[in-house]
TIPA-813334 format. One record per residue (C-alpha): residue number from 0; residue in one letter; x, y, z. Coordinates in steps of 0.001 Angstrom, whole numbers, padded with zeros to 6 digits, always signed. Layout:
# residues N
<atom num="NUM" residuo="a" east="X" north="Y" up="Z"/>
...
//
This chain:
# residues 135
<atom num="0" residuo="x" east="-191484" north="+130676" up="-116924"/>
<atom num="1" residuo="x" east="-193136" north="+130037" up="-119820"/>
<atom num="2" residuo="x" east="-192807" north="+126683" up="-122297"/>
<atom num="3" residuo="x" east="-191041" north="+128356" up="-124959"/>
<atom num="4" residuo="x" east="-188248" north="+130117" up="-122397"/>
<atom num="5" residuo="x" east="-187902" north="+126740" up="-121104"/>
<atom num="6" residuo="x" east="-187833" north="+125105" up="-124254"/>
<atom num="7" residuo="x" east="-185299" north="+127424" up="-125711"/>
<atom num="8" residuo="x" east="-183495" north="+127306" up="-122596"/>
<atom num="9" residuo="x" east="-182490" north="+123893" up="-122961"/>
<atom num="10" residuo="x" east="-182277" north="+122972" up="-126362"/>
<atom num="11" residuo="x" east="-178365" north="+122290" up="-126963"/>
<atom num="12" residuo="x" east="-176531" north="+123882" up="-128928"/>
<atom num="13" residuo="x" east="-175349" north="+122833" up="-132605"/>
<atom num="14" residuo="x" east="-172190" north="+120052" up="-132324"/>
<atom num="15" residuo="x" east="-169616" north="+122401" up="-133221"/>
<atom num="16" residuo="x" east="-166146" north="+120663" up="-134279"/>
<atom num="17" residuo="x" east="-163593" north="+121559" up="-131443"/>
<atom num="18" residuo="x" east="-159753" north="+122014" up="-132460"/>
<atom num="19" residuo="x" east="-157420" north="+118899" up="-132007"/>
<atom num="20" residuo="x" east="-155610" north="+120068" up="-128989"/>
<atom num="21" residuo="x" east="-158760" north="+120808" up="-126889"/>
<atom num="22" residuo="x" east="-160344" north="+116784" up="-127556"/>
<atom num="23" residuo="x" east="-157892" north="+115403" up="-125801"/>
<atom num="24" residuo="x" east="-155990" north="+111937" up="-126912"/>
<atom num="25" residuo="x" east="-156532" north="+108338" up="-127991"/>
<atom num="26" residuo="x" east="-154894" north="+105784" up="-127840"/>
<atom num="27" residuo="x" east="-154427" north="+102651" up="-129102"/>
<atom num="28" residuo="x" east="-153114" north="+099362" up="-127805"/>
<atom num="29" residuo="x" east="-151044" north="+096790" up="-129906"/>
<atom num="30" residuo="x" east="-153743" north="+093936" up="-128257"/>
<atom num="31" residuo="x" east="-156495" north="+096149" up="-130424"/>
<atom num="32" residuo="x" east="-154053" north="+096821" up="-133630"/>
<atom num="33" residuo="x" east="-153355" north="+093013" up="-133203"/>
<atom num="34" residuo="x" east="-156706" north="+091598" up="-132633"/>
<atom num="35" residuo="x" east="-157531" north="+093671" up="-135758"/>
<atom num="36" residuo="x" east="-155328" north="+091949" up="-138214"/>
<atom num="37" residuo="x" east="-156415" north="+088565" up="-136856"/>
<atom num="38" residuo="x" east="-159803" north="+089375" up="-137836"/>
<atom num="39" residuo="x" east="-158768" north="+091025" up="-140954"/>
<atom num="40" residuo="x" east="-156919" north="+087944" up="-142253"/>
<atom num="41" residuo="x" east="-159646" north="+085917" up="-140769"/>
<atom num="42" residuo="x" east="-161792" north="+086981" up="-143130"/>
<atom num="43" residuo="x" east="-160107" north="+085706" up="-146173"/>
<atom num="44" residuo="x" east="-161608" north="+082805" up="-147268"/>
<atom num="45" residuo="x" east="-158802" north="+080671" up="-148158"/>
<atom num="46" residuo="x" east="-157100" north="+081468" up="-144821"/>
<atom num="47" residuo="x" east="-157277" north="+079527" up="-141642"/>
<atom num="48" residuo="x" east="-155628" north="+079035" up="-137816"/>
<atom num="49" residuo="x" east="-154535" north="+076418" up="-135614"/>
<atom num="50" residuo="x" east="-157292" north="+075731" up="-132623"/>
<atom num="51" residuo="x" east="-157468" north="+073334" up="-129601"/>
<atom num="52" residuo="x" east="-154713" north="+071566" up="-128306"/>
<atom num="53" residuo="x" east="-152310" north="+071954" up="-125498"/>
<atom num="54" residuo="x" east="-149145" north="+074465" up="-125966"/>
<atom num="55" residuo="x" east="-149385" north="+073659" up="-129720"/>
<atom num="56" residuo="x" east="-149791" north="+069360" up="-129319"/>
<atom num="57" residuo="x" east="-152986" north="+068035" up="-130929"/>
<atom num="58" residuo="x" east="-154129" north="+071528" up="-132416"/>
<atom num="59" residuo="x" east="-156080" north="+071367" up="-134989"/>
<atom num="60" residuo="x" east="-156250" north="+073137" up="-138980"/>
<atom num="61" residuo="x" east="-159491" north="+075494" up="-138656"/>
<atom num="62" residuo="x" east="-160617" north="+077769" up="-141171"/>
<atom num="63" residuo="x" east="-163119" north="+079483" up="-138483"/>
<atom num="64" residuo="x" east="-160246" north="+080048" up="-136214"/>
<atom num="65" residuo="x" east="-158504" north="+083312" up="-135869"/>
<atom num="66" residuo="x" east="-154805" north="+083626" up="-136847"/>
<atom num="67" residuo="x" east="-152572" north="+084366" up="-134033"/>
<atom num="68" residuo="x" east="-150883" north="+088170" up="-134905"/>
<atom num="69" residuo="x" east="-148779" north="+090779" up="-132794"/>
<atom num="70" residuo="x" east="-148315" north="+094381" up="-133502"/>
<atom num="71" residuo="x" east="-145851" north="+097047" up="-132369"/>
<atom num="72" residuo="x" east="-147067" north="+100300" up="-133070"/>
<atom num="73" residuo="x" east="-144331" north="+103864" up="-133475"/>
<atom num="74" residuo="x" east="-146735" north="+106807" up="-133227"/>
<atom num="75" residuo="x" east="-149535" north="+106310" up="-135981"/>
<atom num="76" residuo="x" east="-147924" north="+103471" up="-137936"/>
<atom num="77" residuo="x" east="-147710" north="+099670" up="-136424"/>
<atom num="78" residuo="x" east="-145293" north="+096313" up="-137446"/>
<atom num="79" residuo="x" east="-147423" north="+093775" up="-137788"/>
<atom num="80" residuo="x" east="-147302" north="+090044" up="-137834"/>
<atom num="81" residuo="x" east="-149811" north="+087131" up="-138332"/>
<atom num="82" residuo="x" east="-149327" north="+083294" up="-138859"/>
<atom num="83" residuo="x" east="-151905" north="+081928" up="-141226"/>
<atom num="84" residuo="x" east="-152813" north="+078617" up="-142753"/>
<atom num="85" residuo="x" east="-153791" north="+078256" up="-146336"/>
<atom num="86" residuo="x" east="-156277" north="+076294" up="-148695"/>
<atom num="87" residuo="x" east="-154103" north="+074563" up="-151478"/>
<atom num="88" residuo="x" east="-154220" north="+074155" up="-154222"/>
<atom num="89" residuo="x" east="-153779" north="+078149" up="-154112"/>
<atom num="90" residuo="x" east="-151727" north="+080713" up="-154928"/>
<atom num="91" residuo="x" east="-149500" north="+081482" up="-152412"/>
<atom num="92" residuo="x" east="-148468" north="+084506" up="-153091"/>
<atom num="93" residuo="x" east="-151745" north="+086056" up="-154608"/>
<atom num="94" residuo="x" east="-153463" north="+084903" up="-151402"/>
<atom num="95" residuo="x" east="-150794" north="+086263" up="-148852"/>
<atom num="96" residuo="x" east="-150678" north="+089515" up="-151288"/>
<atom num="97" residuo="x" east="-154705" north="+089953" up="-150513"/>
<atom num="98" residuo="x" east="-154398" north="+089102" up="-147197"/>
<atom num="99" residuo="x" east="-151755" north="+091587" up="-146700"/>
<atom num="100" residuo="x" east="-153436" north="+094636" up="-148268"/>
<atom num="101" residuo="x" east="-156682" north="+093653" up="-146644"/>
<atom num="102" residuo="x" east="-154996" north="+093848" up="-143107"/>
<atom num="103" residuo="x" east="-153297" north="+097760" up="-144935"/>
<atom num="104" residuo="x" east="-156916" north="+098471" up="-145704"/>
<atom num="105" residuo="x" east="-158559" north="+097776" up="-142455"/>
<atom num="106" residuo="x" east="-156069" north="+098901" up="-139835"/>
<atom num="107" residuo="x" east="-156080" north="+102527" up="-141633"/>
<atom num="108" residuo="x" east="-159769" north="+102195" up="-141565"/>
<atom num="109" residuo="x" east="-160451" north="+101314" up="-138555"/>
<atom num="110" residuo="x" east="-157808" north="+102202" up="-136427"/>
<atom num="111" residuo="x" east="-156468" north="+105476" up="-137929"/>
<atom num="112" residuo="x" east="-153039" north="+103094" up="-137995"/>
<atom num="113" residuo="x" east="-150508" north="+102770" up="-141157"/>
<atom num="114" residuo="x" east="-149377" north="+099451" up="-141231"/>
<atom num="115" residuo="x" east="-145946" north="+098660" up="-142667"/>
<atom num="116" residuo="x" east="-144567" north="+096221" up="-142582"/>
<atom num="117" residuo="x" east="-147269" north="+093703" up="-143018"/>
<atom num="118" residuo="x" east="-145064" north="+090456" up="-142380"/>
<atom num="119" residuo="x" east="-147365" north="+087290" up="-143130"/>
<atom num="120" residuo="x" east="-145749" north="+083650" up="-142661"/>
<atom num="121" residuo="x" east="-147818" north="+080365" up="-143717"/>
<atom num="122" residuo="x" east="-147467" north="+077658" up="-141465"/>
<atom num="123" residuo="x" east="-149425" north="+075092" up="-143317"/>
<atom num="124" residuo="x" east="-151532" north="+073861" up="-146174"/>
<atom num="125" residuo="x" east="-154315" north="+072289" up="-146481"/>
<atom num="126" residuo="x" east="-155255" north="+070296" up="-148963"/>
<atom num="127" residuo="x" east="-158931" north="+069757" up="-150734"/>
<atom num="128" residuo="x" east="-160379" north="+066814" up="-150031"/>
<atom num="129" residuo="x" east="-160562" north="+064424" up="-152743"/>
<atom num="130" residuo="x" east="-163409" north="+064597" up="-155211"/>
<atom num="131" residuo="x" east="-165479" north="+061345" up="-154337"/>
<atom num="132" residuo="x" east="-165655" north="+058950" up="-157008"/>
<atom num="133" residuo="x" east="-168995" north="+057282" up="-158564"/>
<atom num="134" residuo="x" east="-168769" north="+053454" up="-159593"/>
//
């Protein structure tokens, strides 16, 4: 055997796109489609989460923490939930408006999911701190 027979030999051959039915399926778990939105939300800058604490007691506002959210997916399209905390002075419904389509955007992104409806509920504000005054 020579090097190019055994070169040629195993050289693969060229990815060739195989038909849907022969790939086989995925699928995707509401923890994933969830987790997803969290993060999605999460990444709003005027959004934050409740962290630490016991069953809820002593938690605390954090705008590093992720929102709790829950998804129930129907085929290729999910219901989705998340409970969010908000930076105020804001606009409310601006904010929750971005949030929302950013959660649209990324779950059809990355998850191949269409989600509708987007349900978003604010739990709390936070206020700015108060600009510190010079005597």
């Amino acid at each position: 055997m020579t090097a190019s027979s055994l070169s040629a030999a195993t050289t693969p051959e060229p990815d060739v796109p195989s038909s849907p039915e022969t790939r086989g399926r995925l699928t995707i778990s509401e923890r994933v489609v969830s987790r997803l939105a969290a993060k999605s939300a999460a990444s709003h800058p005027a959004v934050g989460a409740r962290s630490g604490g016991v069953l809820g007691v002593g938690a605390n506002q954090d705008f590093s923490a992720l929102p709790p959210a829950t998804a129930t997916i129907a085929g290729s399209s999910a219901s989705v939930s998340v409970r969010i905390g908000l930076r105020f002075p804001s606009d409310i419904r601006a904010t929750t408006e971005e949030v929302r389509q950013g959660i649209i955007t990324d779950l059809e992104r990355f998850a191949g999911v269409t989600a509708a409806p987007v349900d978003i509920q604010v739990e709390w504000l936070e206020a700015a701190p108060p600009a510190r005054r010079v005597l």
